[in-house]
DSSP file (Angstrom, degrees, kcal/mol; ACC not computed):
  #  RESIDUE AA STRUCTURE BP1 BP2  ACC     N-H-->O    O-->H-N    N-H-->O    O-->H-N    TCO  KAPPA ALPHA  PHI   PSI    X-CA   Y-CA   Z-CA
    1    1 A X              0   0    0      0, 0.0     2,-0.3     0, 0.0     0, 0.0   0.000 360.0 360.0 360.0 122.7  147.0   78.0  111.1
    2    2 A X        -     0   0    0     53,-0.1     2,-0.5     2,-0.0     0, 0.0  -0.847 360.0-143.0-109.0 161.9  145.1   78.2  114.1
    3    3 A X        -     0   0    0     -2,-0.3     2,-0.9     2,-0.0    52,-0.1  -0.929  12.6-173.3-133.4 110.2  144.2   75.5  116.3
    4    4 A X        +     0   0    0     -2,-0.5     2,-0.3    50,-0.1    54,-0.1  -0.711  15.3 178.0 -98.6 102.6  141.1   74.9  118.1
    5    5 A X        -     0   0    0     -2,-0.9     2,-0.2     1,-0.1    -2,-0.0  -0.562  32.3-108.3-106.3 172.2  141.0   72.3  120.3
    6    6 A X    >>  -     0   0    0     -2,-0.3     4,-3.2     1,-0.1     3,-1.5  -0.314  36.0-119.1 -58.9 131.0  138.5   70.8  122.6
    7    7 A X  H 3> S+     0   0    0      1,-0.2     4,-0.5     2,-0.2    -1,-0.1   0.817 113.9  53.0 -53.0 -13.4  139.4   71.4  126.0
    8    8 A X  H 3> S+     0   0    0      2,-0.2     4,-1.3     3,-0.1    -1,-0.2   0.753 109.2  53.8 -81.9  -9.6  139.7   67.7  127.1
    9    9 A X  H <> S+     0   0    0     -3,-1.5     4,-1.0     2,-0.2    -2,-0.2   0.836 108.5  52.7 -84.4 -34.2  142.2   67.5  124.0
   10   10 A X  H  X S+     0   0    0     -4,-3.2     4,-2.0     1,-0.2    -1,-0.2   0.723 105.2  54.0 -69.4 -18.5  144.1   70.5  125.7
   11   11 A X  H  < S+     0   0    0     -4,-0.5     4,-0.4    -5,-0.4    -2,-0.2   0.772 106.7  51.9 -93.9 -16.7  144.3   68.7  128.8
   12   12 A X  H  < S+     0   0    0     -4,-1.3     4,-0.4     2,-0.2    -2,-0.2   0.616 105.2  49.2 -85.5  -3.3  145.8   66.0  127.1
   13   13 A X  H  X S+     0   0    0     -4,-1.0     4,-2.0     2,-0.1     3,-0.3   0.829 115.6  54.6 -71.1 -39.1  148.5   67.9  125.4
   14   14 A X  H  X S+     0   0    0     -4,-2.0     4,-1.4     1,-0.2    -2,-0.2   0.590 105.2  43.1 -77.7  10.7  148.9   69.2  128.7
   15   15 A X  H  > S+     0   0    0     -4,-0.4     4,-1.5     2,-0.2    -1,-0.2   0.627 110.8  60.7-102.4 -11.8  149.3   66.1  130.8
   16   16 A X  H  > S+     0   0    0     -4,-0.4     4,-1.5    -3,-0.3    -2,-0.2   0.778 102.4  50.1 -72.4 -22.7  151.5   65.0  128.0
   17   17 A X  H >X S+     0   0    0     -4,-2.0     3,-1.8     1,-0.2     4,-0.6   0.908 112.0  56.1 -70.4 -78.6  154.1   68.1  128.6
   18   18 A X  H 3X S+     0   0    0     -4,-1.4     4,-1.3     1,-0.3     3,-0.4   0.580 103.2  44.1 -60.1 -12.6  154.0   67.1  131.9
   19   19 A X  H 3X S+     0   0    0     -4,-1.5     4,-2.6    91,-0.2     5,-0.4   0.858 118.2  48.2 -70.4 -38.0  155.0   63.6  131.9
   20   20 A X  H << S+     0   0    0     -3,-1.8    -2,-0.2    -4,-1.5    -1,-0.2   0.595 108.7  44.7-100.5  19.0  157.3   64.4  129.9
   21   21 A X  H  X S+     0   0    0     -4,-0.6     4,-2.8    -3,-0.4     5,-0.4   0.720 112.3  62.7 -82.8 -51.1  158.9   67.5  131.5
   22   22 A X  H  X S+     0   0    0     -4,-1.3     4,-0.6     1,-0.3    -2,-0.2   0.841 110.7  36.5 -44.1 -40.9  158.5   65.0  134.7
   23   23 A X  H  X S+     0   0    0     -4,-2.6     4,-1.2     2,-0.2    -1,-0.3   0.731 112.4  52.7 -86.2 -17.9  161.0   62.4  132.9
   24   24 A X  H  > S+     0   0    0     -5,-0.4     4,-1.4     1,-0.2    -2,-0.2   0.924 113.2  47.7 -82.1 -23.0  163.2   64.7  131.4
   25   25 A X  H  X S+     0   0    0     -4,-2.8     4,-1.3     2,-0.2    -1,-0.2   0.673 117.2  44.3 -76.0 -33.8  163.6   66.4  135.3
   26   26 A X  H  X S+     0   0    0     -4,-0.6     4,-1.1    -5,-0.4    -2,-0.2   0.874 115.9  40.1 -96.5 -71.6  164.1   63.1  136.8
   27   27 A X  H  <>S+     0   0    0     -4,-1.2     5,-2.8     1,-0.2    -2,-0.2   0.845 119.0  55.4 -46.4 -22.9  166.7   61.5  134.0
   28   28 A X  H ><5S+     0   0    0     -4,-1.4     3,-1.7    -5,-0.3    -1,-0.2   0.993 111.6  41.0 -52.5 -81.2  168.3   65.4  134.3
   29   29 A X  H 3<5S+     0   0    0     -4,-1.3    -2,-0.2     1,-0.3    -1,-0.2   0.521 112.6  56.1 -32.3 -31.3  168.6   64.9  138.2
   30   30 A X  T 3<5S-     0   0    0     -4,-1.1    -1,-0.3     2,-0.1    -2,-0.2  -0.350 114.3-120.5 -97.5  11.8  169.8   61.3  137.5
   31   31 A X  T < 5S+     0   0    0     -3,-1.7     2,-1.2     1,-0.2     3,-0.2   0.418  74.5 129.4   7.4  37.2  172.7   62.7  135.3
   32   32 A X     >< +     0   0    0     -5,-2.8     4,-0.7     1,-0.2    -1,-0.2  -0.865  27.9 166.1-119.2  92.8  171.7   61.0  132.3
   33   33 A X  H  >  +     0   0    0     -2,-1.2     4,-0.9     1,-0.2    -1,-0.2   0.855  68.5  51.2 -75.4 -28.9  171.7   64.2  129.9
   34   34 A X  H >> S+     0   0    0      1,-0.2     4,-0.9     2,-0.2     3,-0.5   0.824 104.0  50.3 -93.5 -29.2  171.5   62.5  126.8
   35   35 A X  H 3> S+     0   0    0      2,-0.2     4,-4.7     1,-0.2    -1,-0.2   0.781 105.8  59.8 -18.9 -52.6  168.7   60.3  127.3
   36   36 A X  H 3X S+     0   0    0     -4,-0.7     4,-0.5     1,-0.2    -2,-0.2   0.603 100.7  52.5 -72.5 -20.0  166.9   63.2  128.4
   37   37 A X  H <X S+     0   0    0     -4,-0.9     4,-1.2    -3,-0.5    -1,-0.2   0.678 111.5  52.2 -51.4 -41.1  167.5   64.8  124.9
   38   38 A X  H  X S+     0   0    0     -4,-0.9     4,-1.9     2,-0.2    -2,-0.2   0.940 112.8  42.1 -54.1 -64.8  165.9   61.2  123.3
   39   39 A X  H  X S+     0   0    0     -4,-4.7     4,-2.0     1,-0.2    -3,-0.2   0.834 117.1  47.0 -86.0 -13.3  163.0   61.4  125.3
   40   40 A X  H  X S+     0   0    0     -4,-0.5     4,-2.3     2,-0.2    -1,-0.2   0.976 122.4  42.8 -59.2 -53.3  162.5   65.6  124.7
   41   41 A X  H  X S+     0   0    0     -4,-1.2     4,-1.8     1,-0.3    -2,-0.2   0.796 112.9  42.9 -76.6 -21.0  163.1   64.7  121.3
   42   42 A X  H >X S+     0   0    0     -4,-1.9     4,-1.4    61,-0.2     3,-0.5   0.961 115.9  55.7 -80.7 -61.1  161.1   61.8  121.0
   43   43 A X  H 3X S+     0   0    0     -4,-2.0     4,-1.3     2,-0.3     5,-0.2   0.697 105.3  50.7 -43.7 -49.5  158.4   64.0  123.1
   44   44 A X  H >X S+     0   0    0     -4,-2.3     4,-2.5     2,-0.2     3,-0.9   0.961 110.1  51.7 -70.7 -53.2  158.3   67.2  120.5
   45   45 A X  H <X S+     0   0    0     -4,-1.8     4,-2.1    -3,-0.5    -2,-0.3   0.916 116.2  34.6 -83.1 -40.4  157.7   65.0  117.8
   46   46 A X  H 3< S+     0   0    0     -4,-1.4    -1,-0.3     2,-0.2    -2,-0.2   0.397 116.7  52.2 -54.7  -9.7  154.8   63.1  119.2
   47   47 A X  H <X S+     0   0    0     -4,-1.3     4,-0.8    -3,-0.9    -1,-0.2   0.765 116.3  41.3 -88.1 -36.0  153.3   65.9  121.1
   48   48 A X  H >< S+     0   0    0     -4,-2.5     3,-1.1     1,-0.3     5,-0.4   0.945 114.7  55.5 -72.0 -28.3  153.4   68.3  117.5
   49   49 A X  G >X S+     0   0    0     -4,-2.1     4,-0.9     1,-0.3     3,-0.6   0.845 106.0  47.2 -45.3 -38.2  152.3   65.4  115.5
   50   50 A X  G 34 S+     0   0    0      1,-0.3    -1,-0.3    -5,-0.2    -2,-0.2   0.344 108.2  55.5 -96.1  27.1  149.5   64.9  117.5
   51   51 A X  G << S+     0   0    0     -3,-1.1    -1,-0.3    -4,-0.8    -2,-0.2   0.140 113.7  42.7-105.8  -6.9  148.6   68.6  117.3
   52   52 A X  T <> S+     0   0    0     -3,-0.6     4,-3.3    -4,-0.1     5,-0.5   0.333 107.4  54.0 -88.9 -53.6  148.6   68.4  113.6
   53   53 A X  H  X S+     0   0    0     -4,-0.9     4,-3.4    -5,-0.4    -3,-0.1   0.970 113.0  50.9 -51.7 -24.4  146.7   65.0  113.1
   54   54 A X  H  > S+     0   0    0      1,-0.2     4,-1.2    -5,-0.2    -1,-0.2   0.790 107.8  53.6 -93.2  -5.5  143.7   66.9  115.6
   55   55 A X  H  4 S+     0   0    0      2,-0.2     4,-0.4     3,-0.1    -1,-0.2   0.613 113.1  39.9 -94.1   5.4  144.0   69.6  113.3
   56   56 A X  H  X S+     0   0    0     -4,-3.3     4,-2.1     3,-0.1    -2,-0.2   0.814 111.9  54.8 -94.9 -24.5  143.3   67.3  110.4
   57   57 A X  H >X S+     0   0    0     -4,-3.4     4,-1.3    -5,-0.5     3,-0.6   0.959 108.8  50.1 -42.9 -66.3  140.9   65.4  112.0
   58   58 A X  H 3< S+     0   0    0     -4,-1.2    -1,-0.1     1,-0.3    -2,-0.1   0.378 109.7  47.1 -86.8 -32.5  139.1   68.5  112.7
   59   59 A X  H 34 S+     0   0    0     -4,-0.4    11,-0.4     1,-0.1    -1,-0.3   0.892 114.2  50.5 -95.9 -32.8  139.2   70.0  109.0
   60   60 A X  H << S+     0   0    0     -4,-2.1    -2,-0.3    -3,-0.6    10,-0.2   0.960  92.3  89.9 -39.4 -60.3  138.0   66.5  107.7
   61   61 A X  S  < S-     0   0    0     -4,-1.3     2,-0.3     1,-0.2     9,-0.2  -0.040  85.9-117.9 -70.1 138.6  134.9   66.2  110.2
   62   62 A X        -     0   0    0      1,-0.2    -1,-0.2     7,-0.1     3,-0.1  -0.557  17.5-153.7 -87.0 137.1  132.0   67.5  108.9
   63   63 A X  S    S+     0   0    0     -2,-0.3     2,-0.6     1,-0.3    -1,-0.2   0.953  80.7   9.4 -80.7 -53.9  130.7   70.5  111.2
   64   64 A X  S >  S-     0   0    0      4,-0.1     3,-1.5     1,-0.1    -1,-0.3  -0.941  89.4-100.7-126.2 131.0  126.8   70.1  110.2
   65   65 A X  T 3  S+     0   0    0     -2,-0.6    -1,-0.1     1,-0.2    -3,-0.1   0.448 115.9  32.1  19.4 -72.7  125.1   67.4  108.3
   66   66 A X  T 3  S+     0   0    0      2,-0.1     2,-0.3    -4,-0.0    -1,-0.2  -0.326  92.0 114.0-136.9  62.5  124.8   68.8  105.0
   67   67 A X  S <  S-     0   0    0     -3,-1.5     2,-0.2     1,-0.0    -5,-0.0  -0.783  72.4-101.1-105.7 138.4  128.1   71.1  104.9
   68   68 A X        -     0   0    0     -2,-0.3     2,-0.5     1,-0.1    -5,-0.2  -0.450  35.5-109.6 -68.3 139.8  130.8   70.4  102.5
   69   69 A X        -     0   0    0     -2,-0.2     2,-0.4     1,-0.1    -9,-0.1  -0.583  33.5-118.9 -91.6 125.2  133.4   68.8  103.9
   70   70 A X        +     0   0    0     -2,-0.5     2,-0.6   -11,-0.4    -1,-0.1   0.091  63.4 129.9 -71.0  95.7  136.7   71.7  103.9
   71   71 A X        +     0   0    0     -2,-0.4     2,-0.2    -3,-0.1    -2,-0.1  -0.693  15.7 148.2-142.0 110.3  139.4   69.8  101.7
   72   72 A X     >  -     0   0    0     -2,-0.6     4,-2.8     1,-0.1     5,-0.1  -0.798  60.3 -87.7-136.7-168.2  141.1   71.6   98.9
   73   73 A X  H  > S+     0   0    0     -2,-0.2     4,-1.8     1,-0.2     5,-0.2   0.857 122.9  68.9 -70.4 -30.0  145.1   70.9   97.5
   74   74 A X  H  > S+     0   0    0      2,-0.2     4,-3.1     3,-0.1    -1,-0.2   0.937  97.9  35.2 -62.5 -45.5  145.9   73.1   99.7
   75   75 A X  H  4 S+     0   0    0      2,-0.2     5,-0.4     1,-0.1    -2,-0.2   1.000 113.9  62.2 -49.6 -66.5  145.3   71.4  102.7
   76   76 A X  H >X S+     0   0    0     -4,-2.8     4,-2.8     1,-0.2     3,-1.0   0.697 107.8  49.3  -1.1 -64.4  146.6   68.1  100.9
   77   77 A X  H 3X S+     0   0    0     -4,-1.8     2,-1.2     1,-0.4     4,-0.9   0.972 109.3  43.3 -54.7 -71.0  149.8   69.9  100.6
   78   78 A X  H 3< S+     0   0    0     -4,-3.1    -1,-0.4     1,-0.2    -2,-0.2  -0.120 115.2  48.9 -74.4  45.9  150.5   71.3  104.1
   79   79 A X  H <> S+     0   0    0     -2,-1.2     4,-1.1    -3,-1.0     5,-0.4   0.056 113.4  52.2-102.1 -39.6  149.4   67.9  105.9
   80   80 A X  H  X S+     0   0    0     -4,-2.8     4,-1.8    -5,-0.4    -2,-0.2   0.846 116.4  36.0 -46.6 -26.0  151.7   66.1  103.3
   81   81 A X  H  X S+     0   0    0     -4,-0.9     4,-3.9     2,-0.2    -1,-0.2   0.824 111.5  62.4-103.1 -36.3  154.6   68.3  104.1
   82   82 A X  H >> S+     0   0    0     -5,-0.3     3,-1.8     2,-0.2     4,-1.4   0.905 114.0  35.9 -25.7 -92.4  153.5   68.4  107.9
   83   83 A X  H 3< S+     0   0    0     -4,-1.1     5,-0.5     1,-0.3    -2,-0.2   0.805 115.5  53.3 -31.3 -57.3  154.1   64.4  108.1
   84   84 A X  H >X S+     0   0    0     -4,-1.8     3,-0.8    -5,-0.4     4,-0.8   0.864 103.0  53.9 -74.1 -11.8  156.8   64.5  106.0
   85   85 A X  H <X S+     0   0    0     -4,-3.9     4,-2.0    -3,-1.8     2,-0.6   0.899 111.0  54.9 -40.2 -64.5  158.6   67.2  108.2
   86   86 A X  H 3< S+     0   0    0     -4,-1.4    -1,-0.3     1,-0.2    -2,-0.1  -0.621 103.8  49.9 -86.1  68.2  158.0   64.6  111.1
   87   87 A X  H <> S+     0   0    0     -3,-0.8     4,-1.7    -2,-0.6    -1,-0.2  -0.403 105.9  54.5 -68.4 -22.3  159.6   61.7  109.5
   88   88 A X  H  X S+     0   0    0     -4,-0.8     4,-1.6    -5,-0.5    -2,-0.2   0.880 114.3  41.9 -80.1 -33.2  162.2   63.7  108.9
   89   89 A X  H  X S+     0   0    0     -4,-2.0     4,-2.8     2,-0.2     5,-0.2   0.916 106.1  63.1 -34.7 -60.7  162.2   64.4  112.7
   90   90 A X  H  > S+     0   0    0      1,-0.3     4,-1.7     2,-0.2     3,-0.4   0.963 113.6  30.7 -58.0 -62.3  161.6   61.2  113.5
   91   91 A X  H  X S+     0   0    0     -4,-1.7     4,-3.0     1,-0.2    -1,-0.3   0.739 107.1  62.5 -72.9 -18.7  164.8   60.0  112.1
   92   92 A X  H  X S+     0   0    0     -4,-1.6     4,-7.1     1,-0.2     5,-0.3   0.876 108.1  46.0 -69.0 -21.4  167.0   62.5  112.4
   93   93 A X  H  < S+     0   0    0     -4,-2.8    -2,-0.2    -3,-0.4    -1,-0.2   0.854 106.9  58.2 -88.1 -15.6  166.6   62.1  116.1
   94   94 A X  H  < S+     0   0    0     -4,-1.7     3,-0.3    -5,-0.2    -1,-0.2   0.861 113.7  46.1 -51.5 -44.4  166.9   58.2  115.5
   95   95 A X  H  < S+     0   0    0     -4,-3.0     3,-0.5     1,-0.2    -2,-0.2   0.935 113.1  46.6 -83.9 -21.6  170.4   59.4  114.0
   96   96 A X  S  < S+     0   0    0     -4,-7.1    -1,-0.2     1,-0.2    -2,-0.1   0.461 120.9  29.6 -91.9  20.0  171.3   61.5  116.4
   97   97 A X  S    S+     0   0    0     -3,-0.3    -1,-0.2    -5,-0.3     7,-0.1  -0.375  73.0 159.9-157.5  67.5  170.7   59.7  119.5
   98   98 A X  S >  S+     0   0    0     -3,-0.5     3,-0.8     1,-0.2    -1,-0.1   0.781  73.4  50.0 -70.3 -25.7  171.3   55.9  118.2
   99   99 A X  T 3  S+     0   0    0      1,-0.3    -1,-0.2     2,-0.1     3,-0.2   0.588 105.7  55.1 -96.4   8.2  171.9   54.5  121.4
  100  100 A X  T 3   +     0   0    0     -6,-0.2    -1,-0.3     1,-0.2     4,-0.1  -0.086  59.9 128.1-144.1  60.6  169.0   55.9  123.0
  101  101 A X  S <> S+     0   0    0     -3,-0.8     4,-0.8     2,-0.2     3,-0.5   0.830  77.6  56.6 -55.6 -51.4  166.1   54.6  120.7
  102  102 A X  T >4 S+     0   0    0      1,-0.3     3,-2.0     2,-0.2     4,-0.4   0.951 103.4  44.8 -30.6 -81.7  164.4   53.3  123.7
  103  103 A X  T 3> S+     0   0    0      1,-0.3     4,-0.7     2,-0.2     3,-0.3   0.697 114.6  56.8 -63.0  -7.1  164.2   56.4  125.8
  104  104 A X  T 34 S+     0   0    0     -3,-0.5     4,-0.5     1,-0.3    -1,-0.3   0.679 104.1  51.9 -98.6  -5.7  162.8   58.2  122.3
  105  105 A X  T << S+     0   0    0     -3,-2.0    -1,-0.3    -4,-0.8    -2,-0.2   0.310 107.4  51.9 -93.4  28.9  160.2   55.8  122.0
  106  106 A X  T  4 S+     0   0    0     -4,-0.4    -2,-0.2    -3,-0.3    -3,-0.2   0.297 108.3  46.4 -96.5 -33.9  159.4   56.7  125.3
  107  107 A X  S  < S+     0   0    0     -4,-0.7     3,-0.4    -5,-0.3    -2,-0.2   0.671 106.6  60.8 -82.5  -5.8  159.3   60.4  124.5
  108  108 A X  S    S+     0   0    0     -4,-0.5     3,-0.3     1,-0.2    -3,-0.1   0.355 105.3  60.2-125.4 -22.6  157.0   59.3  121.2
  109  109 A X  S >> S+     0   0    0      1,-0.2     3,-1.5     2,-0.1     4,-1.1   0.632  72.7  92.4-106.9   2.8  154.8   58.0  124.2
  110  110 A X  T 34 S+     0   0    0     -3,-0.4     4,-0.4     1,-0.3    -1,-0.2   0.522  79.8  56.3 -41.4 -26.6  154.1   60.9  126.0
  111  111 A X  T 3> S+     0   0    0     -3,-0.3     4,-1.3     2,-0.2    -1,-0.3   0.305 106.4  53.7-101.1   0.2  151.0   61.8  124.3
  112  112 A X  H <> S+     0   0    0     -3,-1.5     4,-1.5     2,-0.2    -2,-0.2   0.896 109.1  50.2 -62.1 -67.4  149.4   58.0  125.3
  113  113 A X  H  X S+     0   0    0     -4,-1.1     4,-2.3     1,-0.3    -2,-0.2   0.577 110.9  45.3 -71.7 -19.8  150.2   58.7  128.5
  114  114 A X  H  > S+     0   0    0     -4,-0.4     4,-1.4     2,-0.2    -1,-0.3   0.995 116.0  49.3 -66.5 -63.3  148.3   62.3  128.1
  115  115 A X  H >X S+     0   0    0     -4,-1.3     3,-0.7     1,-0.3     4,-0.7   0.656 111.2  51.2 -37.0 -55.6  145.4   60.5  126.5
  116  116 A X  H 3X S+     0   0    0     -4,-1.5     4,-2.5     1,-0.3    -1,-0.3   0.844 109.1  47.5 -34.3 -79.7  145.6   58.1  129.4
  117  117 A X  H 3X S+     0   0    0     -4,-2.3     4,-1.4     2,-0.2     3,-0.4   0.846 112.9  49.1 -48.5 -47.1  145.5   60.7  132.0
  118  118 A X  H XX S+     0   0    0     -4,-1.4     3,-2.0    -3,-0.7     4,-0.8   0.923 109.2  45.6 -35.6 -86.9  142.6   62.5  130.5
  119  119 A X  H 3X S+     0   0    0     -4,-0.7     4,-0.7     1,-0.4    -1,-0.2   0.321 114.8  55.9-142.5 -15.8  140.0   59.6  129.8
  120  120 A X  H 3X S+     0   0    0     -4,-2.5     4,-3.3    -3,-0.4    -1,-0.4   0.877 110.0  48.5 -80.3 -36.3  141.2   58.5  133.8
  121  121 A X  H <X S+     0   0    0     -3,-2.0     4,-3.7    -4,-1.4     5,-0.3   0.941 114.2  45.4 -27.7 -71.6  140.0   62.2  134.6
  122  122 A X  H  X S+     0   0    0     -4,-0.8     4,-0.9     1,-0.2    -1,-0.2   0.827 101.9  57.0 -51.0 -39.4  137.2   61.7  133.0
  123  123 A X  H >X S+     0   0    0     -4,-0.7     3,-1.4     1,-0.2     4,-1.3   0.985 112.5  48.1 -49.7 -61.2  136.2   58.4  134.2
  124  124 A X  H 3X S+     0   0    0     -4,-3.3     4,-1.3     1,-0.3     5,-0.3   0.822 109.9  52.1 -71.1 -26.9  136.3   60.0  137.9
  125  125 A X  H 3< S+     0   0    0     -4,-3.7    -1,-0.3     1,-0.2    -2,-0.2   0.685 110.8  45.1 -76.0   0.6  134.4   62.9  136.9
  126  126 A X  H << S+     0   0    0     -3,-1.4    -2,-0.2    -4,-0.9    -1,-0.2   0.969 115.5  46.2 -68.2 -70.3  131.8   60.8  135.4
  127  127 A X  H  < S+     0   0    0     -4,-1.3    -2,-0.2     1,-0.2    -3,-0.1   0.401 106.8  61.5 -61.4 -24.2  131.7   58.3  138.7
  128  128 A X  S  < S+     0   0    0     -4,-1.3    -1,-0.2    -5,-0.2    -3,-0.1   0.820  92.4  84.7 -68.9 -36.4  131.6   61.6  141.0
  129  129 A X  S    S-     0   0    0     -5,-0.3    -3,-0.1    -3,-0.2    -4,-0.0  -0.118  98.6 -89.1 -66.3 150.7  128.0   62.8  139.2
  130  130 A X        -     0   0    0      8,-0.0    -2,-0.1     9,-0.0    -1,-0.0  -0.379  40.0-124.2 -37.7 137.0  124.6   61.4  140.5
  131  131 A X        -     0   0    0     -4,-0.1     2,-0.3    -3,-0.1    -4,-0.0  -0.083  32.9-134.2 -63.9-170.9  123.7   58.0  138.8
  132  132 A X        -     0   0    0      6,-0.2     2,-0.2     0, 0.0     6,-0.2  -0.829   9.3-120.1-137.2 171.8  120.1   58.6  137.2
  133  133 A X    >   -     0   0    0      4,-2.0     3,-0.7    -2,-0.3     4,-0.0  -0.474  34.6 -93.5-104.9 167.3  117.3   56.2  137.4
  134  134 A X  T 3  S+     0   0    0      1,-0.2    -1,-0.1    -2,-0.2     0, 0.0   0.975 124.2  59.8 -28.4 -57.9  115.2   54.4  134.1
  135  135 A X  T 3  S-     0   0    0      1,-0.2    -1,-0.2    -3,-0.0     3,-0.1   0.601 128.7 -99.4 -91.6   9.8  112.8   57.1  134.1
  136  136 A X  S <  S+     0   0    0     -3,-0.7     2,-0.3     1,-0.1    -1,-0.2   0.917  85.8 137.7  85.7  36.4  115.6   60.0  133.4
  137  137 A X        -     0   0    0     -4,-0.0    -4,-2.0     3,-0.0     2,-0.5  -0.511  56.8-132.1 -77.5 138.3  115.1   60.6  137.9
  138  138 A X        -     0   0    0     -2,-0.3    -6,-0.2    -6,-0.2    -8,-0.0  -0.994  35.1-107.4 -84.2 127.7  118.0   61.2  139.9
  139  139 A X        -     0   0    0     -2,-0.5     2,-0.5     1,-0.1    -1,-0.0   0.060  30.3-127.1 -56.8 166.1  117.6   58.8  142.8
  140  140 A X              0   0    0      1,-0.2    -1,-0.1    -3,-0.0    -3,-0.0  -0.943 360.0 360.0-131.1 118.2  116.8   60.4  146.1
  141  141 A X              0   0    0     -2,-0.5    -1,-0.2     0, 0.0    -2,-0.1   0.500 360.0 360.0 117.6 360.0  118.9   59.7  149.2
């Protein structure tokens, strides 16, 4: 399996590592180890889930027009087994870190916070560029 993503989709797995290296560093620092195990764990399964859902997006979406769309039982398979592999995450780390549900839905939100940070990225590099005029102009001055 390879995975090719877009580069704004790589900067938002990577701003999602970093927020959540950034909490686990601070609750670390904060001697609250086990929390910081919740939100890693919470973190791994929501960053590799959303690295598998963009590579299923990606084999669904039709490249050209009038291309056949790539879907066979195989695929089926491995995205079924994917998901159910994370639920099986999802809860084991629910069982193993009961008292700290909170801070793993807090690692489970690391990849918002990527999105977040991306599409704010974006905004400013949008807002940086020249407006344009009606007539497809950039204004002068």
């Amino acid at each position: 399996m390879s995975l090719s993503l877009r580069p704004s989709e790589r900067r938002a797995f990577r701003y999602s590592a970093y927020a959540a290296l950034l909490a686990v560093l601070g609750l670390g620092a904060l001697g609250r180890f086990r929390e910081a195990a919740a939100l890693t764990a919470g973190a791994a399964v929501a960053i590799v889930s959303g690295l598998w859902l963009s590579d299923v997006a990606g084999r669904l979406l039709v490249p050209r027009p009038r291309a056949a769309t790539r879907f066979d039982w195989k695929f089926a398979a491995r995205a079924l087994f994917r998901y159910a592999f994370l639920g099986l995450a999802a809860y084991g780390s629910v069982r193993l870190f009961p008292g700290e549900v909170p801070w793993l839905l807090g690692g489970l939100s690391a990849v918002v916070i990527g999105v977040v940070a991306e599409e704010i990225r974006g905004a400013a590099a949008v807002r940086s560029q020249p407006e344009e005029e009606e007539d497809g102009t950039t204004p002068r001055g």
